[in-house]
N, C-alpha and C positions, 0 to 999 in steps of 0.2 A: 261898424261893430266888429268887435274881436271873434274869428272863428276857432273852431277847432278840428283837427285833424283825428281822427280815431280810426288805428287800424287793429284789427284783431291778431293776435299771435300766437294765440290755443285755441282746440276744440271745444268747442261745446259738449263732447259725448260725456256722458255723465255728470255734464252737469244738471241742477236742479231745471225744473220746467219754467218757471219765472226768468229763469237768465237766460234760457234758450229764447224767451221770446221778447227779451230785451234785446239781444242780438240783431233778431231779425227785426225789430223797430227801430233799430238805428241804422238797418240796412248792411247789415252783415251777413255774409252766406259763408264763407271757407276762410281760411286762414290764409292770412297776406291781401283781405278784401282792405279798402280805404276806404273811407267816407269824409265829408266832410258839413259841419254842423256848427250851427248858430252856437254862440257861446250863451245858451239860456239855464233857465235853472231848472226847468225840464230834461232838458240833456244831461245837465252834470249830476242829476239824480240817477239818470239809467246811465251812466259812466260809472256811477258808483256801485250800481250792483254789477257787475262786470266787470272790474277792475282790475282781478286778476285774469280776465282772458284777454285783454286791451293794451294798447300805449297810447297817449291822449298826447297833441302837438299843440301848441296855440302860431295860428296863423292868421295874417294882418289880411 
């Protein structure tokens, strides 16, 4: 199964409370964190509200 890579590249500060806690359910804490996650459609919904504090990889 295809994964994806999601690192964060902006702060969270001011942003909304929803995307702060999207963050941390993807396992995000600071800028320049990586994760790496099942390519499901759960994920790419919470990639979707964060999308501007993220860059998203596809990894084999």
């Amino acid at each position: 199964m295809m994964k994806l890579k999601v690192t964060q590249i902006r702060s969270e500060i001011g942003g909304k409370q929803n995307q702060r806690a999207t963050l941390r359910g993807l396992g995000l804490k600071r800028i320049g964190d990586t994760v790496v996650k099942e390519d499901r459609p759960e994920i790419r919904g919470m990639i979707r509200t964060v999308t501007h504090l993220v860059t998203v990889e596809e990894v084999d």
